[in-house]
N, C-alpha and C positions, 0 to 999 in steps of 0.2 A: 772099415766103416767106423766112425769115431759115434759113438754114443754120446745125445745129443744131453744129458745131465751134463757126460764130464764138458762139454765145450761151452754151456750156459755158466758152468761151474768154475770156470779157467775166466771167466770176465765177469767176477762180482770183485767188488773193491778190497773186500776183507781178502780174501786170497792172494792178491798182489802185496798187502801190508802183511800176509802171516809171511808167503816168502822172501820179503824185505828183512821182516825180523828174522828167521831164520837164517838168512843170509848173514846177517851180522852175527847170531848166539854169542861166538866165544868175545864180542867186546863189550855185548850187551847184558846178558848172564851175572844175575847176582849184583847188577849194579843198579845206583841212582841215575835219572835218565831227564835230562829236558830234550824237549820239542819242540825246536824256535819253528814258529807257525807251524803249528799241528794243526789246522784248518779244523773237522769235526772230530779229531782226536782216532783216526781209526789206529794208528801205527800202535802208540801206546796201549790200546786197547788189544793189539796183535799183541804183542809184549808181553803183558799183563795175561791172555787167556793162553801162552806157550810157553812161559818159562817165569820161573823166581825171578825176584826182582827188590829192589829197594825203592826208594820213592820215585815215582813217577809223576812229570808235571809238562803240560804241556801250554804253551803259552803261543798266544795268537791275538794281534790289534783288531779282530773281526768279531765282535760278540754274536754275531749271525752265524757263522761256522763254528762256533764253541756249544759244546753239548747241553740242551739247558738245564737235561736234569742228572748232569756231571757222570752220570749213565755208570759210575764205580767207586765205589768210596775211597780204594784204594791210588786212585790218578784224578789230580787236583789240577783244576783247569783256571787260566789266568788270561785274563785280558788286559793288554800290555802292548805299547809301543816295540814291535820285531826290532826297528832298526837300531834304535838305544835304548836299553831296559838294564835294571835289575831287580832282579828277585828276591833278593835276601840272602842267599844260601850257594853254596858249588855244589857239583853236580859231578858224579863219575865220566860222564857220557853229558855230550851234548849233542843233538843227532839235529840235522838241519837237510829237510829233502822239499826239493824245488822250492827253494826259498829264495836263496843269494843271487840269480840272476834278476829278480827284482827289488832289487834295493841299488837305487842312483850310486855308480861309482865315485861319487863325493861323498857319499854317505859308508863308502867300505869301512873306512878307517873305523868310524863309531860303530859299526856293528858288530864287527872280528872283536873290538876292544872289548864290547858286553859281551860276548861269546867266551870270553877268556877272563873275563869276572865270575862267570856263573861258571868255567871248568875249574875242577880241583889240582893242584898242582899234580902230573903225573896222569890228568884227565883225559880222554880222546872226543877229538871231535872228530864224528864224523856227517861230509858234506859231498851232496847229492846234488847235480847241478847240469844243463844241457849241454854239449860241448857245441863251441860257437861253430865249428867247422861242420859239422853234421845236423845243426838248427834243435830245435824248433827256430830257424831264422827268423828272428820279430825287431824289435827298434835297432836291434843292435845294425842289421842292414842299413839303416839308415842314416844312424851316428857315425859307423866308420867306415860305410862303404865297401866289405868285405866279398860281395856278394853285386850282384848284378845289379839292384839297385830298382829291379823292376818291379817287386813285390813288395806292396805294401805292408808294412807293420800288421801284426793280427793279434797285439795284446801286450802285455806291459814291461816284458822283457828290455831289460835298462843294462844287462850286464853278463852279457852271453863270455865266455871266455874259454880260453884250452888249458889242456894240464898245465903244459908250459910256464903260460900265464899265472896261472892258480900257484904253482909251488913257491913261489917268490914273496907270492903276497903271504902267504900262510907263514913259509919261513919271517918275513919282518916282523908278521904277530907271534911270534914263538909258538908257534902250532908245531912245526916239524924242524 
């Protein structure tokens, strides 16, 4: 019998963001951290109440998802164009989850390029993103036909892709 705390407990937001951070610790740990579209900043805020940390900043073109009353003095929230921005500063870490499959694949080039402005040389980014083969299948069915072709688009996914795909593009941006 599952006790009905832990399973209410296993589906609040904060819990999936504390084991995302914990899942990352050893790249995240002691380091400066952005969060290209941090939507209401929960990750950072996982971050921030699990482990040391150096400046945290999370940046999002949504002023509506951005916390309005910054909810910690120590994570400094920015609103800013995701797909081409800069901040002023690099960053140990740039951590980017369910972001990159909506940003127009004509728009890659300028976003990897501000990604790799704001990391510090020796930086990691780490990128979190649907694999095209397993979906959330959305536009991308429809752009290239992947897929049956029967199901309608259900949201704004511009740029589903697989590792495959992903390593090549990473490698042109000197990511890996």
């Amino acid at each position: 019998t599952i006790h009905p705390l832990l399973v209410s407990g296993l589906n609040r937001a904060e819990d999936t963001y504390d084991r995302l951070a914990l899942l990352f610790r050893r790249e995240l740990e002691g380091k400066s951290i952005l969060d290209v579209g941090c939507g209401n900043g929960a990750f950072l805020r996982s971050v921030h109440s699990l482990m040391r940390h150096q400046h945290l900043w999370g940046l999002d073109a949504s002023a509506v998802q951005l916390p309005s009353d910054q909810g910690c003095s120590d994570i400094l929230f920015v609103e800013q164009d995701v797909t081409q921005f800069d901040v002023g500063r690099t960053f140990d870490v740039v951590f980017s989850h369910q972001v990159l499959e909506h940003i127009a694949p004509a728009d890659l080039d300028i976003h990897l390029e501000s990604i790799r402005t704001a990391l510090r040389p020796g930086g990691r980014f780490i990128v979190l993103l649907p694999n095209r083969m397993w979906g959330p299948h959305d536009a991308t069915m429809i752009i290239d036909n992947t897929c049956s072709g029967r199901v309608a688009a259900r949201g704004s996914h511009l740029n589903e892709s697989t590792y495959c795909e992903m390593v090549p593009l990473l490698k042109a941006h000197n990511f890996c």
